[in-house]
N, C-alpha and C positions, 0 to 999 in steps of 0.2 A: 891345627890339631891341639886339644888340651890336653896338657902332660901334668904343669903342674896345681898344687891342691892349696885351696885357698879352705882354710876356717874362719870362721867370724863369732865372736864371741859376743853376744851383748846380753849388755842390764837394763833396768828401768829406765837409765839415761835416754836410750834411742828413743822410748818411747812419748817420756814426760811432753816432748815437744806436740806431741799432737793433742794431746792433755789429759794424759792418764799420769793420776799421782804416782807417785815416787814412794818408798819404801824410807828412807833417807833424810827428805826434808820434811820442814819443821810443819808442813800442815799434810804431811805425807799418808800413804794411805791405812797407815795400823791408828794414827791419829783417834784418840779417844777410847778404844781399845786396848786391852794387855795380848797379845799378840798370842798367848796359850788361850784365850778365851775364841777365836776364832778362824785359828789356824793350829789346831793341834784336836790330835786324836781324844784327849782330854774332854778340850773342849765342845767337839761334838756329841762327846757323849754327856756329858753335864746341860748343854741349852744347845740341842738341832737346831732348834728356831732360830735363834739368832744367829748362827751360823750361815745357814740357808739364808736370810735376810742378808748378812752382809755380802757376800757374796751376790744375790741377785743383784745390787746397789753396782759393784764391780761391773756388773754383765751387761745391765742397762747403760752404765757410761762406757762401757768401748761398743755397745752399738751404734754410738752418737758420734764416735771419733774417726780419725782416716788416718791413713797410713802417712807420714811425712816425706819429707828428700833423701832421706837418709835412710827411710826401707828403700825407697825407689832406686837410690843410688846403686846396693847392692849389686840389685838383680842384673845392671852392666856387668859385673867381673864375672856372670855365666858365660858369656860372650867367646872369654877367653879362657876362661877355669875351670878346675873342677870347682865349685864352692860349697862349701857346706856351711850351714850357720845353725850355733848351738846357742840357745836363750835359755835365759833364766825367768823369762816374762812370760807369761799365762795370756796374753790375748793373743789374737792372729793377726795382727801388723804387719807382720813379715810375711805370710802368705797370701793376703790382702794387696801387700806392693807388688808382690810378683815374683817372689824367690821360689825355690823346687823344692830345695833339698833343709829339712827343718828338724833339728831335734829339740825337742820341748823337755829342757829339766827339770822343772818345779811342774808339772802337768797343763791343761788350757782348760781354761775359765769357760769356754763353749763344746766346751763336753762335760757330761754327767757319767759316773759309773755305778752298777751294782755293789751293797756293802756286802755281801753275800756272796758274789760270783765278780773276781775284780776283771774276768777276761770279758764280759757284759759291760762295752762303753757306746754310750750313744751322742751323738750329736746336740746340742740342747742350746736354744736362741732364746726361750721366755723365763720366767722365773721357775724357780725349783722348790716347791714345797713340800714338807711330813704327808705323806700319803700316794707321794708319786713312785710308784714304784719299777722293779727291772723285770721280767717277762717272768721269773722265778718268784715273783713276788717280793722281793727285798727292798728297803729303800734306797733310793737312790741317792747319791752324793757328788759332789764339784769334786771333779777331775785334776785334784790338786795333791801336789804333796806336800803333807802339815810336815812341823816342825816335828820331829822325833818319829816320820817313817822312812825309810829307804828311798834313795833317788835311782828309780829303775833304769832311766836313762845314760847315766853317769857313766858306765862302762864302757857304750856306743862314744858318748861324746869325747873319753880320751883317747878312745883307738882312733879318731877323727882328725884328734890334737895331734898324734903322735905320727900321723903319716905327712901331717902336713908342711908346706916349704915357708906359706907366709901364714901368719897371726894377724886375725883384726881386732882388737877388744874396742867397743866401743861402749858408754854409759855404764859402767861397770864400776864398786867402788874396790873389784877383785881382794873383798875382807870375809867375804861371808861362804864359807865354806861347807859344802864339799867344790864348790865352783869354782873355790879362786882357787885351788888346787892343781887345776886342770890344765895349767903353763907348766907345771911342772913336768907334765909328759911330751913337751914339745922337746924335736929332733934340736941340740946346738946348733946345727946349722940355720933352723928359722928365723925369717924376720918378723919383727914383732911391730905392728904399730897399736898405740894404743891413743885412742880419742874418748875426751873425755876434759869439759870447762873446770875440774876438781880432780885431777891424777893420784889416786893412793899406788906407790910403792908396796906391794907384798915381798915378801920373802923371794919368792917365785921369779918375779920382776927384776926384783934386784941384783939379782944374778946374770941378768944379761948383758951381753954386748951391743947385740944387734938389736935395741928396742929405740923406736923414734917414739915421741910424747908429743900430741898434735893437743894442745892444749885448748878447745877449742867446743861449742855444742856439737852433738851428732853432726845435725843437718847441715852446717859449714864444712865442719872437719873430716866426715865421710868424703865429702867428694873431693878432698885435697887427697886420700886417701887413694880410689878410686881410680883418679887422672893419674895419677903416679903410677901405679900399677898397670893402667892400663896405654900409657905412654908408647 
């Protein structure tokens, strides 16, 4: 019987391994870009184009990618869990490996929505360009939340955090917030593992007791994770 509730938290880390850049390092994926030019309400309205263009560039490369050991890892602790896993990553990696239960906090890169009508979201695999529009006429936009709009998610993924008994943060550099935030809503009692070959300490974090540091990539350090849990 599953009683208790596992959350999973990750960042770019899980993913970089299959080979989608990073947010972080040095050839990472804002590289070459001012980050208000392509990821902000700003900046779509100053150059769509280039917008739309980056973004299709993002959508073409995780069509090329696969899921790695460490999505696949997951999907074991359904087995025995409740699991939920809340991401800050826009591709579908984690639905791709086989997990169920997914909260998307920065939005996904393979969906498009109405600028017009935000309850208008479709599904979308090819490129996105100025003239494509939502049933209402409006154009349509990447399924993303820029910098300087509201994370709609954010309130599902701490009542998530806040029921839960064990924590998994994995690739996470837990700095960038409203996300790294979201330990904060965890029960004392939780156990926290965090993986991750670069560990940043938050505030958050460091108030813990019960946190193990598997110092380690995803794909290794998930399934030490994993086997323990599921011991």
């Amino acid at each position: 019987m599953k009683e208790s509730i596992i959350a999973v938290l990750t960042g770019a880390g899980i993913s970089a391994e299959s080979g989608i850049k990073t947010f972080r390092d040095a050839d990472g994926l804002w590289e070459g870009h001012d980050v208000m030019e392509v990821a902000s309400p700003i900046g779509w309205s100053k150059n769509q184009d280039l917008v739309l263009d980056f973004y299709n560039q993002r959508r073409r490369q995780l069509l090329k990618v696969e899921p790695n050991a460490a999505h696949k890892e997951l999907v074991r602790l359904e087995e025995k869990y409740h699991t939920h896993i809340v991401t800050q990553n826009i591709d579908d990696l984690h639905e791709r490996g086989g997990s169920s239960n997914i909260v998307h906090l920065h939005g996904e890169l393979l969906k498009v929505r109405s600028t017009g009508d935000e309850r208008l979201i479709y599904d979308w695999k090819k490129d996105l360009l100025s003239g494509d529009h939502c049933e209402k006429g409006y154009q349509l936009r990447p399924h993303i939340v820029w910098f300087g709009e509201s994370v709609p998610m954010l309130e599902k993924a701490a009542e998530i955090v806040s029921i839960a008994d064990v924590i998994i943060i994995i690739g996470t550099s837990m700095q960038v917030y409203p996300a790294a935030g979201l330990v904060g809503y965890a029960l004392p009692s939780a156990n926290i593992f965090y993986v991750d070959p670069r560990p940043s300490i938050n505030w958050e974090l460091s108030t813990r007791n019960n946190l193990q540091i598997i110092e380690e990539p995803a794909t290794t350090g998930v399934k030490k994770v994993v086997d323990t849990l599921l011991a």
